[in-house]
C-alpha positions as CSV (number, residue, x, y, z in Angstrom):
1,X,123.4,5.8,-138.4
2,X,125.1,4.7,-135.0
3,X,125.9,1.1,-135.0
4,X,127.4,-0.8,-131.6
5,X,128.6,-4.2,-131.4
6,X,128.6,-6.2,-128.1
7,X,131.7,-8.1,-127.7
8,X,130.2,-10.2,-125.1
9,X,127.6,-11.3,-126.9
10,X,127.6,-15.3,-129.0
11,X,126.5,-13.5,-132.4
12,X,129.7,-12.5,-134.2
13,X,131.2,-9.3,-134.6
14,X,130.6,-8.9,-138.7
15,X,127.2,-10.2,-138.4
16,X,125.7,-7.8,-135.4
17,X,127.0,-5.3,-138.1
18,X,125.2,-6.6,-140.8
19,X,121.7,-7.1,-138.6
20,X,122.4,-3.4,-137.9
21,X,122.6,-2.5,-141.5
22,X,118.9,-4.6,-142.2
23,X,117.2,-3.5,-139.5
24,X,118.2,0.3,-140.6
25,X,117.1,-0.4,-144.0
26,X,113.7,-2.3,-142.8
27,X,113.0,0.7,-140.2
28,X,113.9,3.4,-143.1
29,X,116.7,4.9,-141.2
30,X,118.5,3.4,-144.6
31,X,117.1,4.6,-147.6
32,X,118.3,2.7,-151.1
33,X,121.0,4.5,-152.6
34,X,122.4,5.6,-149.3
35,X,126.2,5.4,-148.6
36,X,127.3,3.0,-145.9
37,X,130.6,4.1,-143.7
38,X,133.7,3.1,-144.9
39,X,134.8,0.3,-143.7
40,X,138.1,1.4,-142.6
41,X,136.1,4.4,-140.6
42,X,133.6,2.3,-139.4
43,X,136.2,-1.0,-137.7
44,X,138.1,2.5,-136.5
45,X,134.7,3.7,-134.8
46,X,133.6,0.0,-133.8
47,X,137.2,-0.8,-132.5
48,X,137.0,-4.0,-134.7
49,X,139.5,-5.2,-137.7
50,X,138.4,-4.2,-141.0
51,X,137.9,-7.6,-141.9
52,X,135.0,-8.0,-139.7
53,X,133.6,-5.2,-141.2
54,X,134.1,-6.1,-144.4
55,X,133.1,-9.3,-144.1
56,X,129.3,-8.0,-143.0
57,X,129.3,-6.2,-145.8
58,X,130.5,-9.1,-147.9
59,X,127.2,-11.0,-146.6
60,X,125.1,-7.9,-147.0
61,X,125.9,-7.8,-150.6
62,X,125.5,-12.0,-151.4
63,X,121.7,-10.9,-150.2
64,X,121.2,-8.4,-152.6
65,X,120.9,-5.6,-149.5
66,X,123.7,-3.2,-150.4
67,X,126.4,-3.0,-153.1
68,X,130.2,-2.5,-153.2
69,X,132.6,-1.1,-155.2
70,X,136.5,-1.4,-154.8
71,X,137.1,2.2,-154.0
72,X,133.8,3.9,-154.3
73,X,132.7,1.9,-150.6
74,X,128.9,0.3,-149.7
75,X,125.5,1.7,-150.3
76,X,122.0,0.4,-150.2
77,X,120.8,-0.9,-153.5
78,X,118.2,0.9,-155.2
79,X,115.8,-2.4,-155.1
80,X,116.6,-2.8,-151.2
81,X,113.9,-2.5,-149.2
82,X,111.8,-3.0,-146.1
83,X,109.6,-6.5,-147.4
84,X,112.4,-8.1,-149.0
85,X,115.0,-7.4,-145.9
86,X,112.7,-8.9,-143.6
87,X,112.5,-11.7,-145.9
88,X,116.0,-12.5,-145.7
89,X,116.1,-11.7,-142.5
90,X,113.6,-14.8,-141.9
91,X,115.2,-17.0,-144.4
92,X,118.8,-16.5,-142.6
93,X,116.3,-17.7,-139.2
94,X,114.3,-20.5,-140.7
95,X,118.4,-21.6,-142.1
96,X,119.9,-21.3,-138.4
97,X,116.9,-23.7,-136.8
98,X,116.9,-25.9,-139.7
99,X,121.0,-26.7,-139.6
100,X,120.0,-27.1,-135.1
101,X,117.5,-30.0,-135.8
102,X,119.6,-31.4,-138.6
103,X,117.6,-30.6,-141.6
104,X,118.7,-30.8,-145.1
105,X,118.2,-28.1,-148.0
106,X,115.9,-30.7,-149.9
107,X,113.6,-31.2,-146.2
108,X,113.8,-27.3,-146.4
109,X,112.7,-26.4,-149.7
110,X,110.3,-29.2,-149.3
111,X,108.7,-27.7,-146.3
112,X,108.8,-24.0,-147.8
113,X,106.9,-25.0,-150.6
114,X,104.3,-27.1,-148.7
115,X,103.9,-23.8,-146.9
């Protein structure tokens, strides 16, 4: 997998990584159990620090998409795949709009389960 960040671009470095790594794993260009570059190779490739690297990472994992292990690197979890990426995916939009008009998490959950 090639990923490219845009340094120009308002999204941040770590998480133009980590909608690479979801919209691989939606498309099937990640299949679960797949190793992820290391994240020293990868910030090397990317020109980026580690940190931003492993910070996508970080996120990817608090969503269930991939797993990490000190030492043994990132891979898709076996569970990860296409429906429940693009739900997160979703979630992590409906999250961005909601904190622009000033919703809460209660107006939120509120409107998710009216839906």
């Amino acid at each position: 997998m090639l990923f490219r960040v845009d340094t120009a671009s308002s999204v941040s470095l770590a998480d133009q990584i980590a909608v690479q790594v979801r919209a691989a794993v939606v498309s099937g260009d990640l299949a679960p159990g797949e190793r992820l570059p290391a994240a020293r190779d990868l910030a090397r490739a990317l020109k980026v620090n580690m940190h931003t690297v492993l910070r996508a990472y970080a996120r990817l994992r608090d969503e269930g998409v991939i797993e990490m292990r000190q030492g043994r690197g990132a891979w898709v979890r076996p569970e990860a795949n296409a429906a429940m990426v693009r739900v997160i995916e979703l979630a992590a939009q409906l999250a961005a709009e909601a904190r622009k008009l000033g919703l809460s998490l209660q107006d939120i959950s509120r409107l998710l389960e009216q839906a």
